[in-house]
C-alpha positions in Angstrom: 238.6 11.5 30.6 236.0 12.6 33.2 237.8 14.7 36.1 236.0 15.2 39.5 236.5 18.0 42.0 238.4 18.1 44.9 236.0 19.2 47.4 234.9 17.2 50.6 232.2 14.6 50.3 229.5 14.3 52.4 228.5 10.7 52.7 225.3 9.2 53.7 224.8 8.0 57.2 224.8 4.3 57.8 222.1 2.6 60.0 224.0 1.7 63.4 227.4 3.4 62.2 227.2 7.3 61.6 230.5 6.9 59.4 229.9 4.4 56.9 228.7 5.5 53.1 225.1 4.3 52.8 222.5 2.1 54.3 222.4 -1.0 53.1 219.1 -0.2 50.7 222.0 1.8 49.1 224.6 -0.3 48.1 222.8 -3.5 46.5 224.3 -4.9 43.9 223.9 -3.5 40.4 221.4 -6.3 39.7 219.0 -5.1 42.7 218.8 -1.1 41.3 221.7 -0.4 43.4 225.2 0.6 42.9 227.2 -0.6 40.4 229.5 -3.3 40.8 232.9 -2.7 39.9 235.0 -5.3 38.3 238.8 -5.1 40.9 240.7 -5.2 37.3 239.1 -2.3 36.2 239.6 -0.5 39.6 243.2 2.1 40.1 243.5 4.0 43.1 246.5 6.5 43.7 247.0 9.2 45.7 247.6 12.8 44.1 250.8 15.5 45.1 249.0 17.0 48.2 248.3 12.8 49.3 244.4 12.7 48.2 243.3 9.5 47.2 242.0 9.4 43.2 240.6 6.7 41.3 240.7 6.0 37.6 238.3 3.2 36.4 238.2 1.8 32.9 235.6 -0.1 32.5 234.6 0.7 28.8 234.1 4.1 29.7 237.1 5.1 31.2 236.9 8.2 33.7 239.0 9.8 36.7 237.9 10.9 40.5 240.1 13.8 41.5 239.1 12.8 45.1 238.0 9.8 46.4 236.9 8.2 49.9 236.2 4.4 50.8 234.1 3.5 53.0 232.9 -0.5 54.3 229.1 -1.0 53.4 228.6 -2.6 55.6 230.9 -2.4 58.4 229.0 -4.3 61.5 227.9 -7.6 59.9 230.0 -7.8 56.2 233.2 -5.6 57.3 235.5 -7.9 55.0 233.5 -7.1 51.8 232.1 -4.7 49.7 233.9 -1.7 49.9 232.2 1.8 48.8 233.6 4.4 47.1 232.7 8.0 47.1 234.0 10.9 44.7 234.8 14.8 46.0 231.0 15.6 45.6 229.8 12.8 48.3 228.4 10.8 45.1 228.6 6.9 45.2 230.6 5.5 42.0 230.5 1.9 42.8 231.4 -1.2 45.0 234.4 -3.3 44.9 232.8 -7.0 46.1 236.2 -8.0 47.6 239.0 -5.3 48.0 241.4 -8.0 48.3 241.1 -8.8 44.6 242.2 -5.4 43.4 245.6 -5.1 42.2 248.4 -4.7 44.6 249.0 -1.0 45.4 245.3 0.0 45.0 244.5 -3.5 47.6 247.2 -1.4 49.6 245.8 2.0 49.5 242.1 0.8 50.2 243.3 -1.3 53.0 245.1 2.0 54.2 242.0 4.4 53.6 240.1 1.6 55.8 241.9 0.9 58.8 242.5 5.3 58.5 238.6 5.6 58.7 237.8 2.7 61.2 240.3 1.8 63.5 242.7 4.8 63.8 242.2 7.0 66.7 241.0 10.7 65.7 242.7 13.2 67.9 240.8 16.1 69.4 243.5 18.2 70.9 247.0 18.4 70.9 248.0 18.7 74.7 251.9 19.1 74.4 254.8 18.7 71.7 258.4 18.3 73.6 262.1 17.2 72.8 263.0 14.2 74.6 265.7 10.8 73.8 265.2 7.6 73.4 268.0 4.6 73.8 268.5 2.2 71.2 271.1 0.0 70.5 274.0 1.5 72.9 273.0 5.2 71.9 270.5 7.7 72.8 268.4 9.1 69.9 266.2 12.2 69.6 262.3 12.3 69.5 259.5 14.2 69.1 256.7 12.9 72.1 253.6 14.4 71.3 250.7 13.9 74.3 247.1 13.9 72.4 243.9 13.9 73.6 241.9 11.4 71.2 238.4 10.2 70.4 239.6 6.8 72.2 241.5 8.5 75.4 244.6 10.0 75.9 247.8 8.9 73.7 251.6 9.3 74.0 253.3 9.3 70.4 257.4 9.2 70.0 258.0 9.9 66.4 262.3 10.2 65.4 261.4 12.6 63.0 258.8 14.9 61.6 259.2 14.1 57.7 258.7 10.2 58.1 256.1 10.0 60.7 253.5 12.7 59.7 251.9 12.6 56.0 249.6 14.9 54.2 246.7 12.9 53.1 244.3 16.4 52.2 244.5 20.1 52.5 244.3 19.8 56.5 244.2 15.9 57.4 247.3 14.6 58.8 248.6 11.0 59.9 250.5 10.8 61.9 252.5 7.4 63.6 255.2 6.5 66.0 258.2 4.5 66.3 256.1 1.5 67.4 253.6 1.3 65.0 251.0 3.1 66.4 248.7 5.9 64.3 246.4 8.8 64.7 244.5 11.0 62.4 244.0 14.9 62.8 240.8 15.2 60.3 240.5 18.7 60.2 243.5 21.1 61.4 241.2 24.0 61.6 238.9 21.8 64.3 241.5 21.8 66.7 241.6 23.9 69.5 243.9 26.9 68.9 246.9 25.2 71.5 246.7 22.3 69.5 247.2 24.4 65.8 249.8 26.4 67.9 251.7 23.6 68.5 251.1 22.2 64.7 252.3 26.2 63.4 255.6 25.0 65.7 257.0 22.1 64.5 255.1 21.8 60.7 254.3 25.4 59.9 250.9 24.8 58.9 
């Protein structure tokens, strides 16, 4: 089987959104010269040891992505549909029409890699990391807060513990959620400004 590398894609810019994968003259369907459609039983998305999304597709030739981004086609007026997906070297494979119809955990992991790309908020610096307590039911618990300056303004995080509220999803990009629910994604460790990797060397030793 086809294997892919691993190193970060570069995808095209999307008229009136700077993150999406490619204008719209890009991502016709097949029928129009554009990119292949892919059929959602055909379509397995899984996430490698170090958290990377990967893809496998058989669709009579049956190949592997090593690395693999998704992004909405188009996001503004069709967010719902047509999902893109990119491999390591910031090549398009193909579009899933309706992500929904994929199987269970790759519907999951798409859904995941969207809301990650769209709606969570991208911090910028890490202003502080303390030690603090929380009560719940009678008792008083220990927490992390962390303060972060973000992409969407500034946001208090409580997580109860490091190893079930931060996850590796690449080499350097971290997620990161709280007790309530809420997320935020570091993209790049090295972008942050040295307090913020300080405080990252502190409490994750990365």
């Amino acid at each position: 089987m086809e294997a892919r590398g691993e190193s970060a894609a570069t995808p095209v810019a999307a008229k009136g959104d700077p993150d999406a994968a490619a204008a719209a003259a890009h991502v016709a369907p097949a029928d129009d010269g554009g990119l292949p459609v892919l059929a959602p039983g055909s379509v397995r998305l899984h996430r490698g040891p170090t958290g990377v999304l990967r893809a496998t597709l058989d669709d009579g030739s049956p190949r592997s992505y090593l690395q693999v981004q998704v992004y909405r086609a188009f996001p503004l007026s069709d967010p719902a549909l047509w999902a893109v997906l990119i491999d390591g070297q910031g090549r398009e494979i193909g579009m899933i029409e309706d992500p929904l119809t994929l199987e269970e955990e790759s519907r999951r992991l798409c859904a995941e890699e969207l809301q990650l790309r769209y709606l969570t908020p991208h911090v910028t610096e890490i202003v502080a990391i303390r030690e603090d307590a929380v009560e719940g039911g009678g008792s008083w618990s220990p927490v992390l807060v962390w303060d972060l300056a973000t992409d969407r303004g500034p946001l208090r995080m409580r997580l109860p513990n490091l190893m079930d509220h931060v996850r590796l999803l690449g080499p350097r990009r971290l997620l990161i959620w709280d007790r309530d629910g809420r997320r935020a994604e570091i993209r790049d460790v090295d972008a942050l400004p040295e307090t913020g990797r300080k405080w990252l060397r502190r409490y994750l030793w990365i």
